[in-house]
Every structure is written in C-alpha cells, then in structure tokens.
N, C-alpha and C positions, 0 to 999 in steps of 0.2 A: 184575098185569103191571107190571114196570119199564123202565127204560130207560135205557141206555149211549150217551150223547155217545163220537164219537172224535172226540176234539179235535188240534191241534197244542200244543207244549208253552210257546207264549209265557206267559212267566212274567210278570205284569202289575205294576205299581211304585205303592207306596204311601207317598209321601215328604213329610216338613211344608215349608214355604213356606220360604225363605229370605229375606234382604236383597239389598234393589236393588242391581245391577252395577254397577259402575265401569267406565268405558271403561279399552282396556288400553293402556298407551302403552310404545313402541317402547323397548327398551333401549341408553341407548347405549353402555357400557361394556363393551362386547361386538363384536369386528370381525365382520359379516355378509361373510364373504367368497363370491366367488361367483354371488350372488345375480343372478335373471334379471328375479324379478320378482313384484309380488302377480298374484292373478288377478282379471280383469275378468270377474265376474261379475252376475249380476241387483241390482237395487238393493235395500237394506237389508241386504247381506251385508257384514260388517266388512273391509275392505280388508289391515286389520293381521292377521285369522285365514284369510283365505278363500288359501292357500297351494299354488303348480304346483309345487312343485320339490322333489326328496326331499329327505331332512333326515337329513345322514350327517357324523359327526364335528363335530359342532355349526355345522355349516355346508348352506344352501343351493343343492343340487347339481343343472344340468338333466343332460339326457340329451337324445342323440343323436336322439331322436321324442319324439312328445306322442302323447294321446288322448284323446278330447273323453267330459265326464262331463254328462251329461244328469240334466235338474227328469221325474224319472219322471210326475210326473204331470200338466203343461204339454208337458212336450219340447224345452224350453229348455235351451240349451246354458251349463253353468253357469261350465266353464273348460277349456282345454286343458292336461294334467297331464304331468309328464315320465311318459314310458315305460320307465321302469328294468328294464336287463335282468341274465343273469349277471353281467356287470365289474362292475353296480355292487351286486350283493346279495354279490358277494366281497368289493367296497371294504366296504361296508357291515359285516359280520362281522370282517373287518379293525378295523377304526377299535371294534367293541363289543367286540373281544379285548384291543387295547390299553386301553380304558379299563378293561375288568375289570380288568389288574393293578394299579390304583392302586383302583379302586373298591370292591373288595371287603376294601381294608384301612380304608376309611373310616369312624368307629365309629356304632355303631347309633343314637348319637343323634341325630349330624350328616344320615345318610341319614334320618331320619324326620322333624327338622325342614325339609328340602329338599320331601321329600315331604306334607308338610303345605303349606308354601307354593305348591305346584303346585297344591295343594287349592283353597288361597285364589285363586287366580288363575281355577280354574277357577270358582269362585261368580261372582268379581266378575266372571267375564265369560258367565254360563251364559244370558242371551238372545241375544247374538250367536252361541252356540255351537249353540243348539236351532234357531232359524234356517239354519244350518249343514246343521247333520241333514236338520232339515225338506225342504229345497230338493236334496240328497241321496239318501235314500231314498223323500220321497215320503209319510212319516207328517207324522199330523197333528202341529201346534205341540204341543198339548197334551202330545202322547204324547214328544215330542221333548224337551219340557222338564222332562220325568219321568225320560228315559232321563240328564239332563243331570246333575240331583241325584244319582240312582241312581250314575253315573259316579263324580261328584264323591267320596262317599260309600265307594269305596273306596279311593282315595287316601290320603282320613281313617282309615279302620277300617286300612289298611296302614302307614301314618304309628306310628302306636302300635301295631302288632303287631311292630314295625322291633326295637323295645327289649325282645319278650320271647321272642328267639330261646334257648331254653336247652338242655344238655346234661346226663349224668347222670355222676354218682360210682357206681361197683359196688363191691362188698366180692368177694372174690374169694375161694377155699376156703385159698391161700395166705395167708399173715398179711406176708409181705412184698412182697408183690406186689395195685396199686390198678389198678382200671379206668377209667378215663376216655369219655366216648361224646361229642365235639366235632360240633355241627352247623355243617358250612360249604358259605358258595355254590358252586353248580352248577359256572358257567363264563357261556359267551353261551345266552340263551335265543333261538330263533326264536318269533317269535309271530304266524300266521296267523290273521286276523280275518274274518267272515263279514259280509253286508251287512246285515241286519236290526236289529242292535243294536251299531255301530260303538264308538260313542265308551263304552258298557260292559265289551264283550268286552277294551277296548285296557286299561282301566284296572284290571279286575281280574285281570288278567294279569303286566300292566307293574308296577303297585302291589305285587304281590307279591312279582318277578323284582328289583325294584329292592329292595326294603325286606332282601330276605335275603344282596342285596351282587352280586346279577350285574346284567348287562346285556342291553340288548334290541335285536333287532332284526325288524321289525314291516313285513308284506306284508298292506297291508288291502286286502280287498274292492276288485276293479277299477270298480266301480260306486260306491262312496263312501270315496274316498280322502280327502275333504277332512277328517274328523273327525278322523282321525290325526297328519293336516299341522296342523289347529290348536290339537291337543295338544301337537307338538313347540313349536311357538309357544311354547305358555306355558311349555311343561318350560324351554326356553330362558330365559323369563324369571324363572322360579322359583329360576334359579341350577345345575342339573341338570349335571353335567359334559359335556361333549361328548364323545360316544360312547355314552355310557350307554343313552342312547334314541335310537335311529336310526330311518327309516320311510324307504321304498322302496316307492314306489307303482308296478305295471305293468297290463298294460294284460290283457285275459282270452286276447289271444295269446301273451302271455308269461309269463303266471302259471301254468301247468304247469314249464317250463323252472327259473322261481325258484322255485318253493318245492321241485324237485326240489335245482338248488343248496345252499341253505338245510337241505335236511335230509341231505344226503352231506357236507357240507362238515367237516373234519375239525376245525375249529377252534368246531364251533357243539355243548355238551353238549346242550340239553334244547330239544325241540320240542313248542308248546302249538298247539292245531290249535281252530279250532270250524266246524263246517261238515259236507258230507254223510257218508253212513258210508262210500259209496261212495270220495270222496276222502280219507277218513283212512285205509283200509285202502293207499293207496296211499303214503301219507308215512308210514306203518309198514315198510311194506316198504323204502321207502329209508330212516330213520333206523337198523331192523335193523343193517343192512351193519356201522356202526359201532357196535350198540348204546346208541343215545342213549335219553334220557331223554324219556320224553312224557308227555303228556297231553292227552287226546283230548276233548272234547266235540261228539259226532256227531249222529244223528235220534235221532227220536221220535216215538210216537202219539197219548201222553198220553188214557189210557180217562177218561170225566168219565162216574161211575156214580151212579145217581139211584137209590136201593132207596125200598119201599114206604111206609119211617117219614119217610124223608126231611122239610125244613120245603121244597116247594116252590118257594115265591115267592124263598128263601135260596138254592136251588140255580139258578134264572134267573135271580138276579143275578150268582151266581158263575161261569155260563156265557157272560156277557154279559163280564165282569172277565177273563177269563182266554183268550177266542175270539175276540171280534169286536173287534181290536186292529189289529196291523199286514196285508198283506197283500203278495201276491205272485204264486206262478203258481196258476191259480185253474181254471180253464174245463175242461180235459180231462179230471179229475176227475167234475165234474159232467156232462157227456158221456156218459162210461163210466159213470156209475155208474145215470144213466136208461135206456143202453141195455142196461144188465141186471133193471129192472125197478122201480128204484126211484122213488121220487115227490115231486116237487118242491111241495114245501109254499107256501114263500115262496120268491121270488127266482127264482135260476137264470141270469143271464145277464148282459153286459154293463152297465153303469149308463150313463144317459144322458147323465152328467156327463162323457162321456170314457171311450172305448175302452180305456186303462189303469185302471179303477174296474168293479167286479163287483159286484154287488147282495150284501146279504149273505141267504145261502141257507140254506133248513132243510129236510135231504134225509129221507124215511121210506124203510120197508119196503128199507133195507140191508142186503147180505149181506155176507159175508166174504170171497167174491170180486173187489167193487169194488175199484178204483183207490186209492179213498176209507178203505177199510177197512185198507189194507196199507202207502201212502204218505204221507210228510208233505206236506200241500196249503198251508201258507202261504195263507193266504185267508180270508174270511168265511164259510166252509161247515161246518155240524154237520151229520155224518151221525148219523141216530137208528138204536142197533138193538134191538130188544127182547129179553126176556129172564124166565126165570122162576123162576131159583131163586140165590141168593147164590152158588154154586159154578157156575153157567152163566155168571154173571157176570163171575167170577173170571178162568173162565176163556179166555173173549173178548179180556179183559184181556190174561193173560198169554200169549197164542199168538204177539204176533208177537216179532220175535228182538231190539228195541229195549225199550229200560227207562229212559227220561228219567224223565219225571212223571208221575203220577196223580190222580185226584183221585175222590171221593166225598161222596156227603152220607146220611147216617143218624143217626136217633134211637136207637138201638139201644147203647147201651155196648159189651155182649157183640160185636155185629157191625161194630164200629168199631176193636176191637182183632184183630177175624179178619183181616178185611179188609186194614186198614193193614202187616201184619205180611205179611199172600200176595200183595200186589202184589209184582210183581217190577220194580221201579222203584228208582230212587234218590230222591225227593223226593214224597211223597205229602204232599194237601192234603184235612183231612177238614173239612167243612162249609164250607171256606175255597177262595176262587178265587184268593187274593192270595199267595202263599207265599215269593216269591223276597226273600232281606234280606241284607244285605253281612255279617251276623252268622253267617251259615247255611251250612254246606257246598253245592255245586249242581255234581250234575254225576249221571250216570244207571248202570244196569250192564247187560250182556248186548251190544248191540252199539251202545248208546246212548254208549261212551266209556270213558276209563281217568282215576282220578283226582278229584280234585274241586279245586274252585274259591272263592274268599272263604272265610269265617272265618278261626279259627284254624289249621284243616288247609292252606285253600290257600297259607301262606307255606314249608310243609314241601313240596311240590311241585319247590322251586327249591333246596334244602338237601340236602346229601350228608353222613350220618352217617362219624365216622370215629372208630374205637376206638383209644385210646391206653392199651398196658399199660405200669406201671411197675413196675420189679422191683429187689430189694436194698434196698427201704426197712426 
C-alpha cells in the first residue's frame, strides 16, 4: 500500500547567501513631487521602503482614502495605504502608455543594465525588504528572505535575457522575395499580484514586461501592498524611467472595480493575473472584450505521490520542503474533512500562539469528496490518501480540473518516466520537493493557467511576432 499527499503547490526556494546590505539612501536628483509621506509603521521597518502612496509616473501619488494593512500575525496595524480607485488605475495606464512610446525604443542593453541595477539595489537592501514581507504577509523571516533572493534573482536572469531577444530570416520558395519574423513589445502590461508571494510574483513578471521593452502597471494584493511600494522605491532609484513601472494599490473593496478597469481598458495589451481560478476566469472574460493578451497563473492541487520503491525518509523531507511553508485559510477544510470521516493524525486546530496560527495537521483515511481533496487550503495540512496500484494513483492525480505541480518519489526508472510524462501538470518534481529556479518555465495546464513564467520562454509572454516580407530583391 502506497500513499498520495495532496498537497498545495508552494514551490519552496533554494538560494546561496548573498553580501551584507547597504542602507539605501534617498535619491536626490530626482523631484519627489507629490509626496504625502513614508509610513509610520512598527519599528525596524526601513522608513525609506515602507511606502503609503501609489507610485504613478515616477511620482508619489495619495488618493482620496486610505486603508489600514495589518501584521497578520500580531494585528498590528502596519500603515494606512492610499486607496486607488478607477481615475487613478486610468492615470496610471495613462502615464505606462506614455512611457511605452519612448521606452520600447530604448536598446536592449540600456534596458538590462537598468534592470540589473534594480537588482543591485534590491541585494543591498534585501533585509529591510524581507522584514517588509515578513510584517506583511505574516511568513516567517526566514521564508521572507528566501522569497527576497528568489525576487532579486529574476531581475538578474531578466537583465541578460534583455539582450537575447531574437528574430528569424525565412528563405521563402520565391528567390526574390525574404522573410523577416521581428520580435516586438506588447504595449502596457497590467500585472495583478496575489498575497502569498508578493515581492516574487512583482519581479517575475515586471522583469520580463520591462526587459522586452513594455511597461507595467501593478495592482498588488490588498493585503500586502507594501512589497510593491518598496520595489517602486528602488526601481526609482535604479534610474527606471517614470512610467515604466507604476503600482496602484486599493483596498479589497475596490479591487474588483480595478482590475476590471485595467483589463477593459483600451490602452492596456497584455494581462498577467496570479491568483484564484475562479477570479482569472473573470479577467478572461473582461480582457476577451478587447482580445488582450494574458497569462494566467491560477490553483492548484499539486498530488505528492509516494510509490512502494520510494527512499522514504527522501520523500518526508520533501514533504516537509515543499508543505509546511507559508499558510493561510486553513480550519474549514479540516472541519469538512473530519466530518466526513477522516482522522486527525496530528494537529487539527488552532495553535496556541495565536488565533491566526493552525497547528500543522496530518489528515488519514481521506476521500475525494473532502474539502481537502478538491480545494486549494493554503495551510499546514497533508491530507493522506491511499492507494494500490500506479494507475489508481495516476489517476487521483489527474481527476481534478487544475494541473499546477506535481510531485513524486520512486526507485523505479521505468515508473519514473511513466509517471512524469501522465501527470497532467505543468512542473513535476521527481524525488525532489524543491523545483521552482528563475532558469525554469513555471506555470501549470488544464485550469491551473495560460502561459508560463521565468526562463527563457517567460520574456516571449510580453513579445508580439511580426513577419516582414520583402519582395523584388
């Protein structure tokens, strides 16, 4: 008898040390017009990144209302943030259509040493930025300053993919007539960022969107706005034009309204979305209208399948690596999933550190009708289900209608290339819990998403092919 983890698909980060930060100091060559103000936030947060106020046309912009961003896991209130609504995610797309026409003629070297200095800026400042996070979302330092490298790190890998944007020559059956195939930027990208992994989502997106010559305009997470706000920071100081990268933070009563703006908006080509499926089905339906350009990264089940040959002790730790990470909505899950019969091994409930902390839980004798079994839980909970033949396995796996990640462990050669090849996933991890690298394509198929993200595929996301025939040569 074997046994199938359903896991969530946090991809876990495995990054070498870097050099100690340098404080960042204010640029002055640069008018800060506008400006309302830093935020007075809890202490040891950097005054110069902890940022209320969108960041539109290289300038500091408040809005009309605020909305207070909460330490998830104290309850401490970390700043009052503008509340950007339509006027200003149209100013916003505004101001990243004007910079496009200048920016997309700016040559691939200049955009990659810019984006390289952003890079830089973000090392020498990546403990105040994890701090940032931390205080944020509510992950641990550790995981915060993983996410921080991980960040950084596509900036870098985008910096040098800037310079090998290329096209192709055709020979054509005419002998006087050449083909030409020109790779050029989109337009303005909108880029909707989810809360779990703020300051990654923004960079491998942004990192792209900029390296292939468009522009961005960036609605994070109403829950962790500040990682954006302190990326525009440095963009700023990195020399980044104004426009380029805009951020418009609102508040979760207004974040239906804009990002429906944002994806009707006649002036914005390509919509990059990360978050539920339920909500990208709905910025499909309005990008439709205009036929814009997306890419989606939505759920996931992510099957963690443990066959007979497996090395055991290999696959609890890569259960450990790749599960019991960040966390989220956790409890009704494990509710449902008892009151259909299943058995709380460990855990199950509340932690006694604090009402927003869940024990982490290890559920048996699960079916396919839980909660657990069909939804993404964000949370420390492994449901176990059993299983008895490689193709029962498979196909546990592939039943439900999302296809993020996968993972497995086997000795088996022969059952390693079955396996790997009938998951129906986009990113399988065999005997490995750590899969996610800024080298790597990431992103799922089925209803997990459209597109992919990082490597070398993710700067063609942002790039419109355009054929050029010449005739009478």
């Amino acid at each position: 008898m074997a046994t199938c983890f359903r896991l969530r698909s946090c991809l876990a980060l495995h990054l070498p040390r870097t050099p100690p930060s340098r404080v960042l100091r204010p640029r002055a060559d640069y008018p800060m017009a506008r400006i309302r103000g830093y935020a007075r936030g809890p202490a040891g947060l950097s005054s110069a990144l902890l940022r209320t106020d969108g960041f539109v046309g290289g300038s500091w912009l408040s809005a009309a209302a605020t909305f207070p961003v909460h330490d998830p896991a104290s309850g401490a209130e970390l700043g009052l943030v503008a509340d950007c609504g339509v006027p200003e995610a149209r100013a916003a797309v505004r101001a990243a259509y004007e910079a496009f026409c200048s920016w997309r003629g700016v040559s691939a070297k200049e955009r990659s040493s810019l984006l390289r200095k952003w890079y830089d800026l973000m090392m020498q400042n990546k403990d105040d930025l994890a701090k940032i996070i931390t205080a944020e979302s509510g992950k641990p330092l550790k995981e915060a300053e993983g996410e921080i490298l991980y960040s950084a790190n596509f900036l870098e890998w985008f910096s040098e993919e800037a310079r090998r944007v290329y096209g192709d020559i055709i020979y054509t059956p005419a002998k006087e007539k050449r083909a030409l195939v020109l790779k050029q930027p989109l337009g303005v990208a909108a880029v909707i960022t989810p809360w779990n992994f703020p300051s990654a989502m923004i960079t491998r997106k942004v990192g792209a969107a900029l390296a292939a010559g468009c522009t961005v305009v960036v609605k994070p997470a109403e829950d962790t706005p500040f990682s954006a706000l302190a990326l525009a920071a440095l963009a700023d100081q990195a020399g980044i034009p104004p426009g380029v990268y805009n951020v418009i933070p609102c508040s979760q009563k207004k974040a239906k309204e804009v990002g429906e703006a944002l994806c009707t908006d006649p002036l914005v080509s390509k919509i990059s979305f990360t978050g539920s499926t339920a909500t990208g089905k709905v910025l499909l339906r309005h990008a439709a209208n205009s036929v814009k350009r997306v890419s989606m990264e939505l759920g996931g089940l992510a099957p963690f399948i443990v066959f007979d040959s497996a090395n055991v002790d290999q696959a609890v730790a890569g259960a450990m690596a790749s599960k019991f990470r960040n966390s989220g909505q956790v409890e009704e899950h494990v509710s449902d999933a008892i009151s259909k019969g299943a058995t709380v091994v460990t855990g199950g409930k509340r932690h006694q550190v604090g009402k927003n902390f869940f024990e982490p839980t290890l559920l048996s004798n699960v079916t396919r009708d839980m909660l657990c079994s069909q939804e993404e839980t964000f949370g420390p909970v492994a449901p176990v289900i059993k299983f008895d033949t490689e193709e029962e396995a498979v196909a546990i796996a592939n039943v439900a209608d999302v296809g993020l990640a996968g993972y497995f462990y086997s000795q088996d050669p022969a059952q390693i290339w079955r396996v790997a090849e009938r998951l129906e996933v986009g990113m399988v991890g065999v005997n490995e819990g750590l899969i996610s690298s800024v080298e790597c394509p990431f992103g799922g198929v089925k209803q997990s998403g459209l597109g992919r993200e990082g490597s070398k595929y993710g700067i063609d996301e942002y790039l419109e092919l355009k054929y050029v025939c010449f005739g009478g040569l």
